[in-house]
N, CA, C and O atoms as CSV, one atom per row, in Angstrom:
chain,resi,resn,atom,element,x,y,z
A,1,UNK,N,N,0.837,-1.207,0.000
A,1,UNK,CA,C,0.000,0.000,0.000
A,1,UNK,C,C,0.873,1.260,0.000
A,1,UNK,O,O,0.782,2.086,-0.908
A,2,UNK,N,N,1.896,1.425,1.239
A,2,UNK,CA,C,2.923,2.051,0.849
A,2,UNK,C,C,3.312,3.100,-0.369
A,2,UNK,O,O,3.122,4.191,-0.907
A,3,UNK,N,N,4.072,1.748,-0.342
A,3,UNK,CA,C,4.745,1.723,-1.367
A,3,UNK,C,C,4.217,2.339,-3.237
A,3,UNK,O,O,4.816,2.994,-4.090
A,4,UNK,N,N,2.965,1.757,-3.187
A,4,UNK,CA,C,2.242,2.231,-3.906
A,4,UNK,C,C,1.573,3.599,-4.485
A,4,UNK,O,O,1.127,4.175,-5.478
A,5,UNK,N,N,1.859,3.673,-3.038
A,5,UNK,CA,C,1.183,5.221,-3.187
A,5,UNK,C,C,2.201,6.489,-2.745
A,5,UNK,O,O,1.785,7.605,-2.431
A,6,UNK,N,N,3.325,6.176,-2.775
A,6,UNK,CA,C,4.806,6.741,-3.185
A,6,UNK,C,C,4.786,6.276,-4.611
A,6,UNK,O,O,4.911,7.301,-5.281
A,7,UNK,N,N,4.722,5.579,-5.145
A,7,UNK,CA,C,5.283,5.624,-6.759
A,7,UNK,C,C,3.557,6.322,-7.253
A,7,UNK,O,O,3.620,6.576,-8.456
A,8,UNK,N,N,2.570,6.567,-6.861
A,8,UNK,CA,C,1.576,7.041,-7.632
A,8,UNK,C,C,1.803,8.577,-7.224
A,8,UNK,O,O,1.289,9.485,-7.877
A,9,UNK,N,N,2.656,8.817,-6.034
A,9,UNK,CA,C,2.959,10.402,-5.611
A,9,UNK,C,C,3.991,10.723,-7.052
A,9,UNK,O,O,3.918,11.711,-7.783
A,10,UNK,N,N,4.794,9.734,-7.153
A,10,UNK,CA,C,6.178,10.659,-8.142
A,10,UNK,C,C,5.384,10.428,-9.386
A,10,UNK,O,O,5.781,11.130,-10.316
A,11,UNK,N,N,4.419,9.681,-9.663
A,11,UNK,CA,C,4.178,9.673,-11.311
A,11,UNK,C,C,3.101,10.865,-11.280
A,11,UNK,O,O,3.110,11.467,-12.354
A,12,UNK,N,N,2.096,11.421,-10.278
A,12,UNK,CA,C,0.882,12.502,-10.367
A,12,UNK,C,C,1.382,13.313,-11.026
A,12,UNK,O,O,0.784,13.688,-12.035
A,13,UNK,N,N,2.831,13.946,-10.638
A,13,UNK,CA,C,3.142,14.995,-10.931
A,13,UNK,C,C,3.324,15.492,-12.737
A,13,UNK,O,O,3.068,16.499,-13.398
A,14,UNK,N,N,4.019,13.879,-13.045
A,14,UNK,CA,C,4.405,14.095,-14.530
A,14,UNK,C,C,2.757,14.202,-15.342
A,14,UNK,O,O,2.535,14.835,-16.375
A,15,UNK,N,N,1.745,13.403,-14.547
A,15,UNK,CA,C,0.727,13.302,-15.576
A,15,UNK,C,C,0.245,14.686,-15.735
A,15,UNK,O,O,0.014,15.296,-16.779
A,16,UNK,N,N,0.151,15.014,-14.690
A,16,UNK,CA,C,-0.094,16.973,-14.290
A,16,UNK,C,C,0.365,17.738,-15.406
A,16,UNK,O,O,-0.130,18.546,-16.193
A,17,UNK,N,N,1.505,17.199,-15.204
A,17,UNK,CA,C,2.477,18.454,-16.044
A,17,UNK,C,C,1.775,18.123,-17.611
A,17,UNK,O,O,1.085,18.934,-18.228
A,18,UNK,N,N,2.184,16.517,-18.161
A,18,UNK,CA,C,1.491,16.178,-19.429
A,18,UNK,C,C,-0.068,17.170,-19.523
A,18,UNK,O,O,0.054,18.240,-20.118
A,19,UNK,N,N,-0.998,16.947,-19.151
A,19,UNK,CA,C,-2.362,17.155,-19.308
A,19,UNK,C,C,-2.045,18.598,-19.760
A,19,UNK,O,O,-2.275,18.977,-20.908
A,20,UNK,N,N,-1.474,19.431,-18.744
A,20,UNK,CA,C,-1.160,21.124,-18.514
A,20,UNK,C,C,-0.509,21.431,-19.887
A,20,UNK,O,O,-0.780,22.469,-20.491
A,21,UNK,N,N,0.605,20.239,-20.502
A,21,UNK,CA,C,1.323,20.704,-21.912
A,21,UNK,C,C,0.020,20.246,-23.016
A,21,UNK,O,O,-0.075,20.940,-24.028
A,22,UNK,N,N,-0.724,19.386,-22.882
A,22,UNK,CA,C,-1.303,19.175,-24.080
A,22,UNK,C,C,-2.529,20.492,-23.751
A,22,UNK,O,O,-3.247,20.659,-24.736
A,23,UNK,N,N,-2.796,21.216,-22.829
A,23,UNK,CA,C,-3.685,22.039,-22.782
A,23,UNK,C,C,-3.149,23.332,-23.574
A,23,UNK,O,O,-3.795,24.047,-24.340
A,24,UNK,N,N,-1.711,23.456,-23.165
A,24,UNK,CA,C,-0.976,24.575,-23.874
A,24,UNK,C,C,-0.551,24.953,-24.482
A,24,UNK,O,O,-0.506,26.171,-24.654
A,25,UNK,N,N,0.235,23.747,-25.435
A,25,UNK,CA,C,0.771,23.696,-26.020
A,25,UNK,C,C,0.120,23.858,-27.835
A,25,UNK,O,O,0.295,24.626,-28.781
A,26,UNK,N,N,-1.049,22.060,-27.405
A,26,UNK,CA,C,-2.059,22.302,-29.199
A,26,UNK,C,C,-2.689,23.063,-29.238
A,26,UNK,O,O,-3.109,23.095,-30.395
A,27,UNK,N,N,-3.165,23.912,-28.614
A,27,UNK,CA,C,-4.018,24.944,-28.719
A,27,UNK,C,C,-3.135,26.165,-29.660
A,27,UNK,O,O,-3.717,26.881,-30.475
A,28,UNK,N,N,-1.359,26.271,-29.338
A,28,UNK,CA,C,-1.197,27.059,-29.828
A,28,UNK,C,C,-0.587,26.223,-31.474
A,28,UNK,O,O,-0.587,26.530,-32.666
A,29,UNK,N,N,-0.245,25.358,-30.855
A,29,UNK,CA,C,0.217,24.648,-32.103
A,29,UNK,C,C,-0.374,24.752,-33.343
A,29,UNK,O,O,0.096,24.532,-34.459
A,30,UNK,N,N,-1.744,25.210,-32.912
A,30,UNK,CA,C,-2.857,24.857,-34.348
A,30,UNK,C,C,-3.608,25.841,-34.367
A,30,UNK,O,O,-4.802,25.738,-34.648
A,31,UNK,N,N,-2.905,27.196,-34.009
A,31,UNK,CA,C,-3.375,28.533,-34.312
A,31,UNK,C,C,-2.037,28.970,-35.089
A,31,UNK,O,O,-2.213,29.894,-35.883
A,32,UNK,N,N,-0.782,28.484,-35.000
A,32,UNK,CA,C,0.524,28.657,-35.563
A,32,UNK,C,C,0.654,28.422,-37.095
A,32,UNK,O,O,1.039,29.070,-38.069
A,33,UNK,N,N,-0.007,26.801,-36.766
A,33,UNK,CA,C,0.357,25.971,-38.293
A,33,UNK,C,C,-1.030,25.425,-38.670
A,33,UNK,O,O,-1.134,24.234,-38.963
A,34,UNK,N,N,-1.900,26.084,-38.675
A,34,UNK,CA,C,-2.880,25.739,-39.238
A,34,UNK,C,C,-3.130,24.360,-40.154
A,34,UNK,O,O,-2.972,24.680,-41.332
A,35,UNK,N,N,-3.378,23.306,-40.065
A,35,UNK,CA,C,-3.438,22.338,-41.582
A,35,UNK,C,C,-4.386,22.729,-42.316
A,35,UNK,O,O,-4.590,22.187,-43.402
């Protein structure tokens, strides 16, 4: 249980960050480069 929920503490952070870049990032991506 632990243990578990130390490795689900160090991975929250990266998914955080992921979600936060795909919020920020395509939005501009595809006002930039239009297809």
């Amino acid at each position: 249980m632990i243990v578990r929920f130390q490795s689900l503490l160090l991975l929250l952070p990266g998914l955080i960050g992921a979600i936060i870049f795909q919020e920020v990032a395509v939005p501009d991506y595809a006002l930039n480069e239009p297809l």
